[in-house]
PDB file of N, CA, C and O in Angstrom:
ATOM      1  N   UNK A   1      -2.448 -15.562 -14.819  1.00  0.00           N
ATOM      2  CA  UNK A   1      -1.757 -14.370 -14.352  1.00  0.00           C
ATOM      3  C   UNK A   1      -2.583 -13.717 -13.258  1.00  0.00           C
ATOM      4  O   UNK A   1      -3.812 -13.762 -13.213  1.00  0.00           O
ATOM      5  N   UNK A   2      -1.955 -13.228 -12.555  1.00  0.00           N
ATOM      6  CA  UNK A   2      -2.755 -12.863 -11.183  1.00  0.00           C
ATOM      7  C   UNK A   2      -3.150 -11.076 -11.225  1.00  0.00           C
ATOM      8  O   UNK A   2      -2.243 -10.310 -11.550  1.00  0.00           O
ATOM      9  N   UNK A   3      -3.977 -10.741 -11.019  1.00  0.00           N
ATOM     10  CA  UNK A   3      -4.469  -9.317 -11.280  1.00  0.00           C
ATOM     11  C   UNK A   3      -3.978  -8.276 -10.613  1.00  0.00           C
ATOM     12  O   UNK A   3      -3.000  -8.556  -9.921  1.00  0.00           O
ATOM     13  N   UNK A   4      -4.319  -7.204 -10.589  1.00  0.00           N
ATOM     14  CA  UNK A   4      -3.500  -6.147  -9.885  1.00  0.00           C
ATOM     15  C   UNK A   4      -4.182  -5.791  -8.196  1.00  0.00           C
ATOM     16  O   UNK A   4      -3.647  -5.331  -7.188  1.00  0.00           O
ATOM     17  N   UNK A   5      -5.216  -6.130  -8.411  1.00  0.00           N
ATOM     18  CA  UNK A   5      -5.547  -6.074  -7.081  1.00  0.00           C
ATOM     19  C   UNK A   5      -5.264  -7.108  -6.361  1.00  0.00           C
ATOM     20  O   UNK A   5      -5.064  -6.713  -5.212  1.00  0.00           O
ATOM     21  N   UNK A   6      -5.094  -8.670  -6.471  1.00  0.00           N
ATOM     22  CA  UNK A   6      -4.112  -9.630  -5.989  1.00  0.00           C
ATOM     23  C   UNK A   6      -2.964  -9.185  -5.703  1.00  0.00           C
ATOM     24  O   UNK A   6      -2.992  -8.709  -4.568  1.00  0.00           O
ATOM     25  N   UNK A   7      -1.550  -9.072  -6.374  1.00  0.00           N
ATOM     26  CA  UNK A   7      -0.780  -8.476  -6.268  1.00  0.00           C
ATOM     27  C   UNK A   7      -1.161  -7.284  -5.068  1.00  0.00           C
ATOM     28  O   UNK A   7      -0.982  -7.694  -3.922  1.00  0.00           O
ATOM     29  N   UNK A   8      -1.563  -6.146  -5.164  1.00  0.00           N
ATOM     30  CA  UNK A   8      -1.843  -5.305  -4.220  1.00  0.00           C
ATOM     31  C   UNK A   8      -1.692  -5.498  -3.021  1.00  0.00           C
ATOM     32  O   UNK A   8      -0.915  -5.063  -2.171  1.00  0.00           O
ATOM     33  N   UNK A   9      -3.032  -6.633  -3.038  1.00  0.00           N
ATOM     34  CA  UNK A   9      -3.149  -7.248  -1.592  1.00  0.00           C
ATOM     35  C   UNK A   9      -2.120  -7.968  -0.629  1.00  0.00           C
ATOM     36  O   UNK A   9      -2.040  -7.751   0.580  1.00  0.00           O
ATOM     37  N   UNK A  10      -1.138  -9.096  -1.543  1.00  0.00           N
ATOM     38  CA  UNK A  10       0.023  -9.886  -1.228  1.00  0.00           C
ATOM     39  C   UNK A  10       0.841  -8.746  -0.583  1.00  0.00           C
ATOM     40  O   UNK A  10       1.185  -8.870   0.593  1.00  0.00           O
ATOM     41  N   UNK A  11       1.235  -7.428  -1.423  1.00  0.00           N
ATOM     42  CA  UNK A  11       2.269  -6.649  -0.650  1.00  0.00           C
ATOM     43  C   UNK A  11       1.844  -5.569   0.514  1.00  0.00           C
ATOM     44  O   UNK A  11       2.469  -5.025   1.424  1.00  0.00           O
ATOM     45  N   UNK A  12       0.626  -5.522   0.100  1.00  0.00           N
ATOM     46  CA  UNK A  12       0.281  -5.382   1.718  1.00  0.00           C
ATOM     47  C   UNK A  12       0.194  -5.619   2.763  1.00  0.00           C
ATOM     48  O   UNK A  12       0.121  -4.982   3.814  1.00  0.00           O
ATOM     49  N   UNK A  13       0.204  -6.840   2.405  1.00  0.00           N
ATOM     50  CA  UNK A  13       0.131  -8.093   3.912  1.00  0.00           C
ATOM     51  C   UNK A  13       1.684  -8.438   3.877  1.00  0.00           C
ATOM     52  O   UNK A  13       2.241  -8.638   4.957  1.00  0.00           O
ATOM     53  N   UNK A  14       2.308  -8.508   2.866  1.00  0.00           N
ATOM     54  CA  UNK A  14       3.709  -8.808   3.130  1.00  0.00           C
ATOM     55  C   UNK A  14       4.006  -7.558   3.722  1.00  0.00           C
ATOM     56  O   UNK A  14       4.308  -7.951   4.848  1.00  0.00           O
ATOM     57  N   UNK A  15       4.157  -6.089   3.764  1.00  0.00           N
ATOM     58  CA  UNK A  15       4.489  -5.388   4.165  1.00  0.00           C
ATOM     59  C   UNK A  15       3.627  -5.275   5.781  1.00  0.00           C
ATOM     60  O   UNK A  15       4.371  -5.363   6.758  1.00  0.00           O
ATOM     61  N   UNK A  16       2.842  -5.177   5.924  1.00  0.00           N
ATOM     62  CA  UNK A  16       1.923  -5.488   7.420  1.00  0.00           C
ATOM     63  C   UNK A  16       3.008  -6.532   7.881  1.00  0.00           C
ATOM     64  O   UNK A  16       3.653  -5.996   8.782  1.00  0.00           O
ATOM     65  N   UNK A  17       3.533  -7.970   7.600  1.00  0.00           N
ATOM     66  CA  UNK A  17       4.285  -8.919   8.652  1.00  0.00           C
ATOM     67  C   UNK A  17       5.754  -8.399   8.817  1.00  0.00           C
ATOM     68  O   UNK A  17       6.426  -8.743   9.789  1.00  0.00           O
ATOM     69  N   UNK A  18       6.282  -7.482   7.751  1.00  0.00           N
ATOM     70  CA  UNK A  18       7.301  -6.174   8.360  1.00  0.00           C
ATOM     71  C   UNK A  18       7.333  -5.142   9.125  1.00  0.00           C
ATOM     72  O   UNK A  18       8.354  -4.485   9.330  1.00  0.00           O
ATOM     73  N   UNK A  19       5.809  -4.822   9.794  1.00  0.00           N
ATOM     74  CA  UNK A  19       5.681  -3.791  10.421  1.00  0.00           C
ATOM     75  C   UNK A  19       5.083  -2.424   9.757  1.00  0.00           C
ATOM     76  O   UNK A  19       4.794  -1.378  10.338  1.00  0.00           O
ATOM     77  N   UNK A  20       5.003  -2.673   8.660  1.00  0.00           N
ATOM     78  CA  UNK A  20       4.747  -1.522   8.075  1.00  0.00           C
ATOM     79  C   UNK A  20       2.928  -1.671   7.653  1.00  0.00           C
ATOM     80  O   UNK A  20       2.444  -2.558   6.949  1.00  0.00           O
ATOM     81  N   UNK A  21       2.414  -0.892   8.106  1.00  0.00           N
ATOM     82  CA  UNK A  21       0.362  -1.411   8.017  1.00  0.00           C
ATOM     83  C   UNK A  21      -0.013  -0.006   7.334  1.00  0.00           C
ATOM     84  O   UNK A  21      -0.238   1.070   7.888  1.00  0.00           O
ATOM     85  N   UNK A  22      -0.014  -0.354   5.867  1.00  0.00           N
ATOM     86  CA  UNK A  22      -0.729   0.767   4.883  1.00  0.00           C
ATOM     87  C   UNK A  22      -2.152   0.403   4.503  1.00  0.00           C
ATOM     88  O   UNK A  22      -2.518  -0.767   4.397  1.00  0.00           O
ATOM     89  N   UNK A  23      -2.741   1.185   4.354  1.00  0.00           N
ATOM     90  CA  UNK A  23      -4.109   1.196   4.212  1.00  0.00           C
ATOM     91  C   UNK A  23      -4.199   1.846   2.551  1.00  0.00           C
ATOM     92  O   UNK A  23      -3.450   2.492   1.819  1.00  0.00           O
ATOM     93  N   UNK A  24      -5.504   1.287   2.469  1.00  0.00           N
ATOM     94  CA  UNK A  24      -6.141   1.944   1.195  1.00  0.00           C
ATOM     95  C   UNK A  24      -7.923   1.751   1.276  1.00  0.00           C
ATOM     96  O   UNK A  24      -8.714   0.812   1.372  1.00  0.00           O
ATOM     97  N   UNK A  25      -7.993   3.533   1.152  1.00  0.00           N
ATOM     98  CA  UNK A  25      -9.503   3.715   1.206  1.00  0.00           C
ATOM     99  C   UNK A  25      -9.774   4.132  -0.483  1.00  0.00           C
ATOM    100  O   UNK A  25      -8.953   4.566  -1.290  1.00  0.00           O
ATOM    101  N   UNK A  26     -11.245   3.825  -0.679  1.00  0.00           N
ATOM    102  CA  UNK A  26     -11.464   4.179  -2.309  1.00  0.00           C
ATOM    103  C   UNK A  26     -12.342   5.268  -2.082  1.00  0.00           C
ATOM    104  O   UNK A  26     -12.789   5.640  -0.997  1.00  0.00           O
ATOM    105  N   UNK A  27     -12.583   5.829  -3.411  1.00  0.00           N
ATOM    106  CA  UNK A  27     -13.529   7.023  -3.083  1.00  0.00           C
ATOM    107  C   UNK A  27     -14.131   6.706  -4.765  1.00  0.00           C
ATOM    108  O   UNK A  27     -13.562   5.986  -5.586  1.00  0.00           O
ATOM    109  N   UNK A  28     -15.101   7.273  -4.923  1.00  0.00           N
ATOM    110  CA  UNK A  28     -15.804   6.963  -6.109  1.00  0.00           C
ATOM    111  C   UNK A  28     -16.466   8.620  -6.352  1.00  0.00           C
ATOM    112  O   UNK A  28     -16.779   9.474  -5.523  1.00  0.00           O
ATOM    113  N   UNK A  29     -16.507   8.626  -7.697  1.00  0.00           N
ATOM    114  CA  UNK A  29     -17.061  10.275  -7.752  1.00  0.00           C
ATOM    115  C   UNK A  29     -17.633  10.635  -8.988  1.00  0.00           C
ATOM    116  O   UNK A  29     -17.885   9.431  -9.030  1.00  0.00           O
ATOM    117  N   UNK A  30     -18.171  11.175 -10.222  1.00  0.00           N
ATOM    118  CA  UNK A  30     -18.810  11.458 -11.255  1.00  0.00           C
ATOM    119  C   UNK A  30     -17.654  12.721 -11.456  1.00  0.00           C
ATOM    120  O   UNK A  30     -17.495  13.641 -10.653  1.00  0.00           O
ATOM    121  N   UNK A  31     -16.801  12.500 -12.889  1.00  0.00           N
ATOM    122  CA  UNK A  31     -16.012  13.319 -13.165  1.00  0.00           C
ATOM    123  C   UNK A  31     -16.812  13.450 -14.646  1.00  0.00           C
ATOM    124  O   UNK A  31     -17.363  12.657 -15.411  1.00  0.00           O
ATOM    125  N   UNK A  32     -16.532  15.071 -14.610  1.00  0.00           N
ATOM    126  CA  UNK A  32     -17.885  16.174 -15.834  1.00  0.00           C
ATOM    127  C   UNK A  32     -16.976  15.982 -16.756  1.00  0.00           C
ATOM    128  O   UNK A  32     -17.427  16.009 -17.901  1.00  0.00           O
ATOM    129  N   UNK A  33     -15.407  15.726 -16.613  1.00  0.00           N
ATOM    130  CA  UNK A  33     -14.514  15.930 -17.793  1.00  0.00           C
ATOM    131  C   UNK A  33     -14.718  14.745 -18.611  1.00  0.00           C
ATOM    132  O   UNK A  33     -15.010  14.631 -19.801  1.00  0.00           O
ATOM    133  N   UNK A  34     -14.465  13.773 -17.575  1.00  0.00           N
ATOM    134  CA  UNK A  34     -14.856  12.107 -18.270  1.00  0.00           C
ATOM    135  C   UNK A  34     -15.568  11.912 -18.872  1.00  0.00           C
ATOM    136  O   UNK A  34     -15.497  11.480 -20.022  1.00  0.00           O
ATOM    137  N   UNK A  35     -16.678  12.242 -18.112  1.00  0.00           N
ATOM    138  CA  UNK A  35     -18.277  12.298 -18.535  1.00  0.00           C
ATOM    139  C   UNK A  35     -18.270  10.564 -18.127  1.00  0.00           C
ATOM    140  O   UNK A  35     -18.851   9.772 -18.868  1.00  0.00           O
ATOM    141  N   UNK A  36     -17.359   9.978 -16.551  1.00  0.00           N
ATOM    142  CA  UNK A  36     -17.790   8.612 -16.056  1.00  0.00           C
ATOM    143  C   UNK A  36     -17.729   8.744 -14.691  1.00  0.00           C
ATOM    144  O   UNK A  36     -17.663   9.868 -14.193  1.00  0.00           O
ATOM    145  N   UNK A  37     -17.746   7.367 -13.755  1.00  0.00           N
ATOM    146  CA  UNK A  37     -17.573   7.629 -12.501  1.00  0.00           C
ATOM    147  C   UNK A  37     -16.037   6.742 -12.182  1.00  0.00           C
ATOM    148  O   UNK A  37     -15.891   5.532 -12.351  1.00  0.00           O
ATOM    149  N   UNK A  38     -14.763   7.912 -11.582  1.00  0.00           N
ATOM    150  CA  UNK A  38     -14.041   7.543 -11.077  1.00  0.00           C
ATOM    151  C   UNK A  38     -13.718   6.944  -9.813  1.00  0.00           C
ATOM    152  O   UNK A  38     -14.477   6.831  -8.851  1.00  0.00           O
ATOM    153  N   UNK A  39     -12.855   6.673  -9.876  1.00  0.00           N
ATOM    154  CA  UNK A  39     -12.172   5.781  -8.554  1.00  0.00           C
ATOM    155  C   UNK A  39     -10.881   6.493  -8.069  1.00  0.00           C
ATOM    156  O   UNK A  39      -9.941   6.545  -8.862  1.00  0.00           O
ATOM    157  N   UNK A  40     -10.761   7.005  -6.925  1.00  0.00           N
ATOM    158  CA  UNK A  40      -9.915   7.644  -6.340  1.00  0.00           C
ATOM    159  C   UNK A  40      -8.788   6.779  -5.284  1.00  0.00           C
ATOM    160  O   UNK A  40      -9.306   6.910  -4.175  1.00  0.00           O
ATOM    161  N   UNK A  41      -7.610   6.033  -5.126  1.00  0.00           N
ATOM    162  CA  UNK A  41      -7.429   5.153  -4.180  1.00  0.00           C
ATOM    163  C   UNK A  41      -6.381   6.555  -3.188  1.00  0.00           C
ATOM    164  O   UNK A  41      -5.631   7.478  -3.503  1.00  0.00           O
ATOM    165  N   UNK A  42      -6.765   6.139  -2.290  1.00  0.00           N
ATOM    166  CA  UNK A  42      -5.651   7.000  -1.536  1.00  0.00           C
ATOM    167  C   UNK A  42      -4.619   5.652  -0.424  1.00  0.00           C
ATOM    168  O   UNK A  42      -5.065   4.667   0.165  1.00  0.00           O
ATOM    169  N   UNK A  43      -3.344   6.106  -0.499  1.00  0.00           N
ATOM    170  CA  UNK A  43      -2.755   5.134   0.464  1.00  0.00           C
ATOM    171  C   UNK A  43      -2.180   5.476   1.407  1.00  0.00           C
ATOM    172  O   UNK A  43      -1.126   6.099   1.280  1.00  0.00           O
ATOM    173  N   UNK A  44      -2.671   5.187   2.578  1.00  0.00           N
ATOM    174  CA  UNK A  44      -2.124   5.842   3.779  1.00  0.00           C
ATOM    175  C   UNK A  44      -1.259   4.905   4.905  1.00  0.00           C
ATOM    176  O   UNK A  44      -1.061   3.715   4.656  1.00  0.00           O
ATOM    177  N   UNK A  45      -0.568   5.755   6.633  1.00  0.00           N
ATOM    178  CA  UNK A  45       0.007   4.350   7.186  1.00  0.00           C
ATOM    179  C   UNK A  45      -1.053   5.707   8.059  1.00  0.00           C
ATOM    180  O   UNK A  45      -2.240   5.433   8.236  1.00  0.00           O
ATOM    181  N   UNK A  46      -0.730   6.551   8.355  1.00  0.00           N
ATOM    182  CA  UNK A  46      -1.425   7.647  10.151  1.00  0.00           C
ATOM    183  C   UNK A  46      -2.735   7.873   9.793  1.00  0.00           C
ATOM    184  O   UNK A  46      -3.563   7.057  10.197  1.00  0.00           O
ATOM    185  N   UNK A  47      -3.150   8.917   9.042  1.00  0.00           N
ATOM    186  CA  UNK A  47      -4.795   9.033   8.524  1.00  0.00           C
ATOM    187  C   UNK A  47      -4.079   9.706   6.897  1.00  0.00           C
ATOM    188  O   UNK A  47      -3.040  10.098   6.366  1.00  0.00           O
ATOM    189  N   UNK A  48      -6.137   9.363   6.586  1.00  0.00           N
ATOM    190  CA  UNK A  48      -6.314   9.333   4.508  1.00  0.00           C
ATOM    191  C   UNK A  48      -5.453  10.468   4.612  1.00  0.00           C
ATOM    192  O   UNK A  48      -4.522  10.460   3.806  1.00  0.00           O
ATOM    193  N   UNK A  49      -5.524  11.564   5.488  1.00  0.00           N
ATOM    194  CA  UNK A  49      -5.721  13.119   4.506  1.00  0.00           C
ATOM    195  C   UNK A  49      -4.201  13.375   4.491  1.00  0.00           C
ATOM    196  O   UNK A  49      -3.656  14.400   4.085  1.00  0.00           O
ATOM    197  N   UNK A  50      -3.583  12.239   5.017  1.00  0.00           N
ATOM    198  CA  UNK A  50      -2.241  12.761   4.524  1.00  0.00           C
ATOM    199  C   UNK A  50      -1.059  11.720   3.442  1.00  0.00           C
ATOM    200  O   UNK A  50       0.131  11.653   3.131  1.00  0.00           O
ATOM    201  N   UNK A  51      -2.460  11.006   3.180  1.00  0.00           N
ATOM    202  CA  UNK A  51      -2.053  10.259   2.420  1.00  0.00           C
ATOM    203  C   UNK A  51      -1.489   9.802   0.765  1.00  0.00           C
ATOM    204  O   UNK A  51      -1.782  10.928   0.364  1.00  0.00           O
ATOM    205  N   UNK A  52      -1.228   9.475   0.159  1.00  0.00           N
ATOM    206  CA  UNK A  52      -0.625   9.990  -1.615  1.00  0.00           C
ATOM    207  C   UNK A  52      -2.160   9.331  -2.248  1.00  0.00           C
ATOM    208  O   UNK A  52      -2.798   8.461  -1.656  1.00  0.00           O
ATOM    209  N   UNK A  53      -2.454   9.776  -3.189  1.00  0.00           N
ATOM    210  CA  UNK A  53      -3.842   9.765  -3.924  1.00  0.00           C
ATOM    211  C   UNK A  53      -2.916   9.167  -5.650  1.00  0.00           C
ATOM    212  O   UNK A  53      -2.030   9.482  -6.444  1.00  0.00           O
ATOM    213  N   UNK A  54      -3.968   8.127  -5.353  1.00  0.00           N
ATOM    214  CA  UNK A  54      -3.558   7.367  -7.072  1.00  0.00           C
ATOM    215  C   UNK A  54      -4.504   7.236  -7.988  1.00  0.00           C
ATOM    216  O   UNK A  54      -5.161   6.342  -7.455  1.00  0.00           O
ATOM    217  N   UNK A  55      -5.282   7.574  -9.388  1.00  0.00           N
ATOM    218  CA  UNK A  55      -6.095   6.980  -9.392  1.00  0.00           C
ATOM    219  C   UNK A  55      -6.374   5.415 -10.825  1.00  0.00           C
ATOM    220  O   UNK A  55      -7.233   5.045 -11.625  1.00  0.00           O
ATOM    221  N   UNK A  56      -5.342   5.116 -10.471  1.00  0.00           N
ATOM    222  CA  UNK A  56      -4.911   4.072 -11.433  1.00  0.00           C
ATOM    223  C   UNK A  56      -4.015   2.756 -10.431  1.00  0.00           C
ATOM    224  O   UNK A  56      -2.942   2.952  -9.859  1.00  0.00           O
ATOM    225  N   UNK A  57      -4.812   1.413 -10.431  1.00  0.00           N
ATOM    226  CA  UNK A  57      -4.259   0.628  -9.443  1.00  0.00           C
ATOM    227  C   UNK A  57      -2.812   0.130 -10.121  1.00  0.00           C
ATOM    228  O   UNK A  57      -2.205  -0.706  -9.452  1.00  0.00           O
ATOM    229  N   UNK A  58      -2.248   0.516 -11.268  1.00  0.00           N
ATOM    230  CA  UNK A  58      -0.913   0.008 -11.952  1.00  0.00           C
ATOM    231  C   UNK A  58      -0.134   1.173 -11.288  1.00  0.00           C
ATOM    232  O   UNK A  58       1.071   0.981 -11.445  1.00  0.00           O
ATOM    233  N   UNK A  59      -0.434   2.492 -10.494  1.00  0.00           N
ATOM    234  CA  UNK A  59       0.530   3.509 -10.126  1.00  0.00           C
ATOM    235  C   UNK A  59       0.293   3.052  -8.781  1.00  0.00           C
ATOM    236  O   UNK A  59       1.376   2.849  -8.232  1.00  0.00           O
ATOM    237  N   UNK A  60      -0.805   2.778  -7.935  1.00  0.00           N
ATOM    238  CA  UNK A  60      -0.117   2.106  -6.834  1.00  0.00           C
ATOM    239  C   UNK A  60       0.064   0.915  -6.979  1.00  0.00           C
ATOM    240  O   UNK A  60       0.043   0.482  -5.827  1.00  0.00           O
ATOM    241  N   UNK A  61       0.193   0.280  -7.496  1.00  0.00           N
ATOM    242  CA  UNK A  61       1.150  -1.269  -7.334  1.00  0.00           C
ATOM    243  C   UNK A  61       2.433  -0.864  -7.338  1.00  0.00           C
ATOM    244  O   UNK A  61       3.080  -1.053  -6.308  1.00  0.00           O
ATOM    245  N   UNK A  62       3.167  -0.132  -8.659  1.00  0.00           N
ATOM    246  CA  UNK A  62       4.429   0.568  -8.733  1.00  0.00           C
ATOM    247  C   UNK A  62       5.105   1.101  -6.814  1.00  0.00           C
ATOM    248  O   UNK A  62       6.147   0.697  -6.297  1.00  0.00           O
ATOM    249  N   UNK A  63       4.064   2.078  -6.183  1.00  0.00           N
ATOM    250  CA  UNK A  63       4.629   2.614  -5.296  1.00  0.00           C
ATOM    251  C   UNK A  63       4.718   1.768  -4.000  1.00  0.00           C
ATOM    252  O   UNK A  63       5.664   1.844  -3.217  1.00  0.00           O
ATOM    253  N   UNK A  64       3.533   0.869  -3.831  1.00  0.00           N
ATOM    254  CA  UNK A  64       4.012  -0.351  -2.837  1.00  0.00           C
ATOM    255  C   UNK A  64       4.912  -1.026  -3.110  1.00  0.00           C
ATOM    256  O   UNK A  64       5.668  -1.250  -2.164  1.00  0.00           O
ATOM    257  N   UNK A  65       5.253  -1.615  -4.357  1.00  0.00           N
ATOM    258  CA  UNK A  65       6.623  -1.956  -4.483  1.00  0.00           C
ATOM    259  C   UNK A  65       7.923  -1.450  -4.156  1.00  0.00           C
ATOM    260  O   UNK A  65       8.809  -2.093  -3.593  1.00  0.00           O
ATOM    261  N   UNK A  66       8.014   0.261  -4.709  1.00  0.00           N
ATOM    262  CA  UNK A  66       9.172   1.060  -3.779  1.00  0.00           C
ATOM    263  C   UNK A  66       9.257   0.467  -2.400  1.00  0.00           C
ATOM    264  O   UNK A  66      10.128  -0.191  -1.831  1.00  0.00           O
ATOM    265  N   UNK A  67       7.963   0.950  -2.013  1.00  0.00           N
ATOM    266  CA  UNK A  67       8.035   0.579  -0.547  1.00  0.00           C
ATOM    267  C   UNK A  67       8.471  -0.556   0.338  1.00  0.00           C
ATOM    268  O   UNK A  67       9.055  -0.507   1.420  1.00  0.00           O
ATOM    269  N   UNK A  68       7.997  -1.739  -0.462  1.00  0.00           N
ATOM    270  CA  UNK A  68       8.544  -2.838  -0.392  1.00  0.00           C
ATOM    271  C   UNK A  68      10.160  -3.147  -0.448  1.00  0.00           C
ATOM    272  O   UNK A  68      10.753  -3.737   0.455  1.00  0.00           O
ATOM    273  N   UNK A  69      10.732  -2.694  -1.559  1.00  0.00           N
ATOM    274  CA  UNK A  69      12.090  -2.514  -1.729  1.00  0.00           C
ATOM    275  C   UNK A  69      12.933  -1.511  -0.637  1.00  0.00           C
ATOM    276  O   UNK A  69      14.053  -1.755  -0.188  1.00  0.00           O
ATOM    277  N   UNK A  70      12.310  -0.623  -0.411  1.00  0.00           N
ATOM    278  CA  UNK A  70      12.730   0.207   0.919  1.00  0.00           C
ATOM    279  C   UNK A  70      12.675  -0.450   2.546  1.00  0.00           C
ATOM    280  O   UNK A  70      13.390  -0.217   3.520  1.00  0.00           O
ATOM    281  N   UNK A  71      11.523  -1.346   2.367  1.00  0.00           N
ATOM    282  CA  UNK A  71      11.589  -2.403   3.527  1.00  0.00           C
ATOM    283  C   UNK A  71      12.562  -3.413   3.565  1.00  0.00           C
ATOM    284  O   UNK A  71      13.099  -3.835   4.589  1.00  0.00           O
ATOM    285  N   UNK A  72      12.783  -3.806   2.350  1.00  0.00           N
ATOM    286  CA  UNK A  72      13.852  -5.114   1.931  1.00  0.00           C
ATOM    287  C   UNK A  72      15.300  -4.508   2.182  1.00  0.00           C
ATOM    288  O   UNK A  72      16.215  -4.922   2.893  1.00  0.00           O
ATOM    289  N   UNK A  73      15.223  -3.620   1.532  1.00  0.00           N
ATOM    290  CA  UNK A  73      16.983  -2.702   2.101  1.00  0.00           C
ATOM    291  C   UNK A  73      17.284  -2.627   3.840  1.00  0.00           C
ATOM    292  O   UNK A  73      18.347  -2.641   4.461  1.00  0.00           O
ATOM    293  N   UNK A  74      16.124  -2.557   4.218  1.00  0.00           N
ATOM    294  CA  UNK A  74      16.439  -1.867   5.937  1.00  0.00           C
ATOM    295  C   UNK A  74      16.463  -3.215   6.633  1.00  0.00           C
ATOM    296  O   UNK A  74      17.244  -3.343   7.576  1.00  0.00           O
ATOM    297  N   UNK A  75      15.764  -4.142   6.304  1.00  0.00           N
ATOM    298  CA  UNK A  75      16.120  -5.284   6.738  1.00  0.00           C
ATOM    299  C   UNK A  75      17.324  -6.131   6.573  1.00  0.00           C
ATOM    300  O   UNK A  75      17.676  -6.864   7.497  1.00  0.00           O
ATOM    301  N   UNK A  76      18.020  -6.077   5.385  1.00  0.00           N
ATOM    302  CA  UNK A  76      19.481  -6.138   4.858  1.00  0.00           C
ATOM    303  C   UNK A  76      20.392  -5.697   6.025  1.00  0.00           C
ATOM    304  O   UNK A  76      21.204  -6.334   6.696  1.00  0.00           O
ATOM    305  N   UNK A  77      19.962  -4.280   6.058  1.00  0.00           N
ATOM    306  CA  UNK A  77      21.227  -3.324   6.795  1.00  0.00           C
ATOM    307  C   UNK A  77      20.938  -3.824   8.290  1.00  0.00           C
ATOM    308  O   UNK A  77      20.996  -2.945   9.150  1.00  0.00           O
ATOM    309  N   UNK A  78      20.617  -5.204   8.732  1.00  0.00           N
ATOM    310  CA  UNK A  78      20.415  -5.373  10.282  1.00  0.00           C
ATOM    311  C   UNK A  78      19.351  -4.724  10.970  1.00  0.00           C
ATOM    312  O   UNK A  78      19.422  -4.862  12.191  1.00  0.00           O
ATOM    313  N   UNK A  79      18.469  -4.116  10.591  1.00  0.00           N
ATOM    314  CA  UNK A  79      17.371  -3.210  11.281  1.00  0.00           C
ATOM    315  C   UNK A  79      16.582  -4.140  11.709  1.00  0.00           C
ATOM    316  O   UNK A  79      16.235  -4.210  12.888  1.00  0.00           O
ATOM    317  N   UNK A  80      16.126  -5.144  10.593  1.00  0.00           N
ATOM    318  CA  UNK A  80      14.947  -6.564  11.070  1.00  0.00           C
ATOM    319  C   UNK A  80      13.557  -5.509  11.143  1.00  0.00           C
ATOM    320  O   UNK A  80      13.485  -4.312  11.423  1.00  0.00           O
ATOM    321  N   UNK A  81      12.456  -6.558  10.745  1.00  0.00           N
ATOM    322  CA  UNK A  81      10.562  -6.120  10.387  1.00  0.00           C
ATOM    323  C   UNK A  81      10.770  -5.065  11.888  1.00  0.00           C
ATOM    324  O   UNK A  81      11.752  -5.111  12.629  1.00  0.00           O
ATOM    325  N   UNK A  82       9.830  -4.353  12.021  1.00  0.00           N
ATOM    326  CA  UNK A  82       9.640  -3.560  12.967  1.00  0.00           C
ATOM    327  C   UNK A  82       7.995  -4.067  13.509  1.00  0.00           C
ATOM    328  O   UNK A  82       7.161  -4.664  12.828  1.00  0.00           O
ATOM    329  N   UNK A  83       7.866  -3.601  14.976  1.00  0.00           N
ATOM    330  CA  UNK A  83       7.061  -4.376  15.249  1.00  0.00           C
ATOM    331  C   UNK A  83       7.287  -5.351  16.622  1.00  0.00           C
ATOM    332  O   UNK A  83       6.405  -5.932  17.254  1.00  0.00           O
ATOM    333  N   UNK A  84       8.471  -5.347  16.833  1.00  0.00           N
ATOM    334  CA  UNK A  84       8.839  -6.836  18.086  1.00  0.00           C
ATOM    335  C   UNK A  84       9.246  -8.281  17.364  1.00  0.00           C
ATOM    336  O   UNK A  84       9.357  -8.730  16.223  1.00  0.00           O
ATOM    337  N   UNK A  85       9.386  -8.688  18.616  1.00  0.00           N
ATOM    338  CA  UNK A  85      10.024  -9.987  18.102  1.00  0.00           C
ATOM    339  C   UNK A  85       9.267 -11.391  17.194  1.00  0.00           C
ATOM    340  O   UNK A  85       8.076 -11.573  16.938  1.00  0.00           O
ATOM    341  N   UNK A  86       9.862 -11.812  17.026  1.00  0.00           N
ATOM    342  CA  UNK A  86       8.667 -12.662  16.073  1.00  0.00           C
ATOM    343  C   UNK A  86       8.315 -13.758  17.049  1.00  0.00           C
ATOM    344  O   UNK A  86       9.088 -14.038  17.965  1.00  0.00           O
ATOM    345  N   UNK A  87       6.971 -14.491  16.846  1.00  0.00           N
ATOM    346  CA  UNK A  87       6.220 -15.132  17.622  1.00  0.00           C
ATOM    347  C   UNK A  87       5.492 -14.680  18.986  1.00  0.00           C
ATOM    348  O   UNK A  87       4.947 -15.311  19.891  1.00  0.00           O
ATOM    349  N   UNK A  88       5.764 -13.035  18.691  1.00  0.00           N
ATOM    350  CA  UNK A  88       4.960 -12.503  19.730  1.00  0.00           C
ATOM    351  C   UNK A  88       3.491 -12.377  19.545  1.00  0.00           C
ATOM    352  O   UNK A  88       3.078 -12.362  18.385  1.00  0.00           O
ATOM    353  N   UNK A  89       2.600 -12.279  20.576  1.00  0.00           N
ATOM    354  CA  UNK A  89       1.460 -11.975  19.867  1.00  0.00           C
ATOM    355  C   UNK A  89       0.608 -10.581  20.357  1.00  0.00           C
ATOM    356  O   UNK A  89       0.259 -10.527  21.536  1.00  0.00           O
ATOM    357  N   UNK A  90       0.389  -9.835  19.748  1.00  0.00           N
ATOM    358  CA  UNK A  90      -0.081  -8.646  20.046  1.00  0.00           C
ATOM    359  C   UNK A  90      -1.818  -8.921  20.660  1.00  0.00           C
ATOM    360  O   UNK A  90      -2.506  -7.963  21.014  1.00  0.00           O
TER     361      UNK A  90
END
């Protein structure tokens, strides 16, 4: 079975060859409530600070998937990956 950060990665890059290039920065921090050190993922497409903050990689896998499915619809409706034509090369 393939892990969640696999997965992650696949729909990122599948979503990057649609045009769509999301990022994910981590942040690491000592939480007093925990009493451990967390992991903060934030996922962004313009910059972090406006980006949605997860800190569980099973809640962003969930929301790249929306996203994914929101890419899959617009491509349906004739829109096609965004980005240019295919076999172009940037």
């Amino acid at each position: 079975m393939q892990s969640l950060q696999g997965k992650i990665n696949k729909l990122l890059t599948a979503l990057r060859l649609h045009g769509r290039t999301l990022k994910v920065n981590t942040q690491q921090y000592y939480s007093e409530k925990r009493d451990k050190i967390v992991t903060k993922m934030i996922l962004w497409e313009t910059t972090p600070k406006e980006g949605e903050t997860f800190y569980s990689k099973a809640d962003l896998l969930m929301r790249l998937a929306e996203i994914w499915k929101e890419v899959q619809e617009s491509d349906k409706e004739g829109e096609g990956p965004a980005g240019g034509a295919e076999g172009e090369d940037d």
